[in-house]
C-alpha positions in Angstrom: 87.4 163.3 92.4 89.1 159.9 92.6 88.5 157.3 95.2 90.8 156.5 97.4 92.0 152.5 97.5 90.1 150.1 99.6 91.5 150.5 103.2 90.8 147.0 103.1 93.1 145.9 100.9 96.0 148.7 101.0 96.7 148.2 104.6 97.7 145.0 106.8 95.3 143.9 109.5 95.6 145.0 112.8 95.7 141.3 114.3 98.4 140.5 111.7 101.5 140.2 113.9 104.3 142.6 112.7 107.3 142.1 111.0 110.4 143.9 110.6 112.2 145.2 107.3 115.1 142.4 107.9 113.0 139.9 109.8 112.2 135.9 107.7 109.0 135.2 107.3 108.0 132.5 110.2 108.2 129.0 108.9 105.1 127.3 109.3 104.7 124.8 111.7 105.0 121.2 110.3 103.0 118.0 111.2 104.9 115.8 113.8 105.2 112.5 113.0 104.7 109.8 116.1 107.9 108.8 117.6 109.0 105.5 116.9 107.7 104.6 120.9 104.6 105.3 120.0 104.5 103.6 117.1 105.7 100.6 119.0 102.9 101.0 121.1 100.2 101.0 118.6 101.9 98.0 116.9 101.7 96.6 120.5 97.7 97.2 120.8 96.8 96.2 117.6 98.8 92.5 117.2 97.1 92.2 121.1 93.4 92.5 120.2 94.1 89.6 117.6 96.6 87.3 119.3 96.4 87.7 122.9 99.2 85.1 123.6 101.9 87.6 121.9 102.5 89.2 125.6 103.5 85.6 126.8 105.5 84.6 123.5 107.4 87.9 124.1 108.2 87.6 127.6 109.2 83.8 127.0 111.5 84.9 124.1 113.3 87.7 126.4 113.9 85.4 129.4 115.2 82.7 127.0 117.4 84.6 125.5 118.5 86.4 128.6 119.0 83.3 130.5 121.7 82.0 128.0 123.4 85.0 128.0 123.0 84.8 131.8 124.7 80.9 131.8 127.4 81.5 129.4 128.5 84.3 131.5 128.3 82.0 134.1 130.4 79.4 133.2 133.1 82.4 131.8 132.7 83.4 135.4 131.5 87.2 134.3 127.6 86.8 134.4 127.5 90.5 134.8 128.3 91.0 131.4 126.4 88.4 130.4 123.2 90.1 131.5 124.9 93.3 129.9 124.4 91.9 126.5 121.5 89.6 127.1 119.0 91.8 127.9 119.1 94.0 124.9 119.0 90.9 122.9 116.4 89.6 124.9 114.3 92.9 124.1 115.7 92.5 120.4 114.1 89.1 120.6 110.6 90.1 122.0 110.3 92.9 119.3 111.4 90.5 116.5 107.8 88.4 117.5 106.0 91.5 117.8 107.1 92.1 114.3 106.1 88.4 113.0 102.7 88.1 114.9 101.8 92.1 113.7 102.1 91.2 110.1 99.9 88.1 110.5 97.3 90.2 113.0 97.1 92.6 110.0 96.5 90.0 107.3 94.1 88.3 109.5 92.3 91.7 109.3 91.8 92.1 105.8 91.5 88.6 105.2 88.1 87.9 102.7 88.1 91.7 102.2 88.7 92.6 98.4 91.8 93.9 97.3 93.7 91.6 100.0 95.6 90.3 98.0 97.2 93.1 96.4 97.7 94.5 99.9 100.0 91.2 100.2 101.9 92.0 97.3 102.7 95.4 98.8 104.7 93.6 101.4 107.4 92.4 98.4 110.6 92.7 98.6 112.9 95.4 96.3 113.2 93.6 92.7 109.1 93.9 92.2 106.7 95.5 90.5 102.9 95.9 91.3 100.1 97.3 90.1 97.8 98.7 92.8 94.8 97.8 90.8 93.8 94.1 89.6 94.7 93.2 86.1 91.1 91.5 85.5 87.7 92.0 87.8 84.3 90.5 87.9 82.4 93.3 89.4 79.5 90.9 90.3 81.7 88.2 92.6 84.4 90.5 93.0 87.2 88.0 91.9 90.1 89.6 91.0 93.2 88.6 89.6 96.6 91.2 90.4 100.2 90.8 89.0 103.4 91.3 89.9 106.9 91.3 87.6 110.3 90.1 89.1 113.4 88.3 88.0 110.9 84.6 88.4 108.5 86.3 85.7 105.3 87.2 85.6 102.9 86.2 88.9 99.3 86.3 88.8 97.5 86.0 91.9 94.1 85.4 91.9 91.0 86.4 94.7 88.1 84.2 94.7 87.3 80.9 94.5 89.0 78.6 92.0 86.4 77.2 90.2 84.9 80.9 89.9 88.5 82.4 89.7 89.6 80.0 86.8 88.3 82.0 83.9 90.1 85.3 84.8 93.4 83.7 85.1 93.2 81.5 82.5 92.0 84.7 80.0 94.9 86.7 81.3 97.5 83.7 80.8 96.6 83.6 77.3 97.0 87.1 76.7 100.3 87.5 78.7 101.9 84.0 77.2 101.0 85.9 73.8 102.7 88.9 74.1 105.4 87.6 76.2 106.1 84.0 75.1 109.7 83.8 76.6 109.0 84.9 80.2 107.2 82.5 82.4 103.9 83.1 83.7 103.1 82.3 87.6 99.7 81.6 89.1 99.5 81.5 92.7 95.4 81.1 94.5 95.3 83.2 97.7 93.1 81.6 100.5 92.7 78.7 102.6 91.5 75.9 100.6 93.6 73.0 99.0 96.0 74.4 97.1 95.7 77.8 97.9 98.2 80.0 99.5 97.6 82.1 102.7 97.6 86.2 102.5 100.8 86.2 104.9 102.4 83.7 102.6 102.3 85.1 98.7 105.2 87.1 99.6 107.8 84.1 101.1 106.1 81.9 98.0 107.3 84.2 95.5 110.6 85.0 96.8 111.6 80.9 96.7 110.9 81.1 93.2 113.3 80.2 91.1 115.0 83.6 89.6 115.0 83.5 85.7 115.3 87.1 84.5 117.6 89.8 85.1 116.9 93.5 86.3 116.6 95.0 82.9 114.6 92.2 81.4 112.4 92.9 84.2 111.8 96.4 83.5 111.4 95.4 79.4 108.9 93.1 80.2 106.8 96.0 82.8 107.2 98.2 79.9 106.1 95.9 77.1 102.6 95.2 79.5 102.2 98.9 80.0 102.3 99.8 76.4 99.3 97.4 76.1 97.2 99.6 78.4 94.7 98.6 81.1 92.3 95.8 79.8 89.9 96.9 82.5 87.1 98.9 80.8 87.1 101.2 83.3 88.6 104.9 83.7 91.7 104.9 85.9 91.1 105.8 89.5 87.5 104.3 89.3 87.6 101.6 92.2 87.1 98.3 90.0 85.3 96.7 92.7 82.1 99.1 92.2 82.0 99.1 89.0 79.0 97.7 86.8 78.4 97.0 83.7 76.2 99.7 81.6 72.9 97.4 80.8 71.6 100.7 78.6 74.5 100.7 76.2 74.2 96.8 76.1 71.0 97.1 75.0 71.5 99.5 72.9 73.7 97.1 71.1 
């Protein structure tokens, strides 16, 4: 005698809701994202815990801004609409510091922390490409050199200290001003010291250089780099930063 089929699997479960012959299928419910309040307010929070003074600034900037609205209404004898358009500039005002002092709160954050300086090439402008990886790596200091193509040429920044720094950039000038001996090749030293260049300024450095390739030679020049492969002798994916060196095989040598 045959077996019957697995009740189990031939018939719907009994706390399965129901549905009817015509009925769609419920969509599933999707992940709200914060409102833009709320993100506002977390912006807020954060830039406060590292620059305390950003509640005065802001208040100083919207009753600045409100007060000239207030006095040219004034003398135009209608200071009621002067206050109608001063206060949401005044508020336009305050957010435009909030903006400025949370971008330098969240450098000062990841300042000293490898990989900061790629994280301030993520902040470029449209025109740019990055890598999110460096383009050379000690693994023992963790100096680290990143890149970045745009109509100036080719930017290296570099991550360490300079007389430490000095031998990756140099070693990836040579190799760049090899393959690419028409474009130019930038170097810019993040940090504090002489000469260097602070995390919330690599992106204004860059942009007031001088422009000296078009679009397309842009994307030639990413493509002719790419071809090349990655120079790091590590898989892709593998966080360079933890990477060490195999002292079996280099004995086995």
């Amino acid at each position: 005698m045959a077996k019957s089929p697995d009740s189990s699997n031939s018939t719907p479960s009994a706390d399965a809701p129901k549905r009817g012959l015509f009925q769609r299928k419920p969509k599933e419910a999707k992940a709200k994202k914060p409102s833009q309040l709320k993100q506002i307010a977390e912006v807020f929070k954060m830039t406060r815990r590292n620059d305390p003074q950003v509640v005065w600034i802001m208040v100083l900037a919207f009753l600045a801004v409100v007060a000239v609205a207030f006095l040219i209404g004034f003398l135009l004898e209608n200071w009621v609409t002067g206050l109608i358009i001063g206060i949401p500039l005044g508020l336009l005002a305050a957010v435009f510091i909030l903006s400025r002092r949370a971008e330098r709160a969240a450098f000062a954050q990841i300042e000293n922390q490898p990989g900061a300086s790629g994280a301030a090439l993520g902040t470029l402008r449209r025109g740019w490409i990055t890598q999110d990886q460096p383009v050379a790596v000690n693994p023992r200091t963790q100096d680290a050199v990143f890149m970045a193509i745009g109509r100036p040429g080719v930017v290296l920044v570099s991550e360490g200290p300079s007389h430490r720094v000095k031998t990756l950039v140099d070693g990836e000038r040579k190799r760049l001003t090899r393959i690419l001996p028409n474009v130019s090749v930038h170097v810019i030293e993040s940090g504090r010291g002489e000469g260097q260049v602070p995390l919330n300024q690599i992106a204004k450095t860059m942009g007031k250089m001088k422009k000296e390739l078009t679009k397309v030679e842009v994307n030639a020049v990413s493509k002719r780099i790419n071809s090349l492969g990655n120079r790091l002798p590590i898989p892709k994916g593998i966080d360079p930063y933890k990477a060490r060196p195999d002292r079996k095989a280099a004995r086995g040598r």
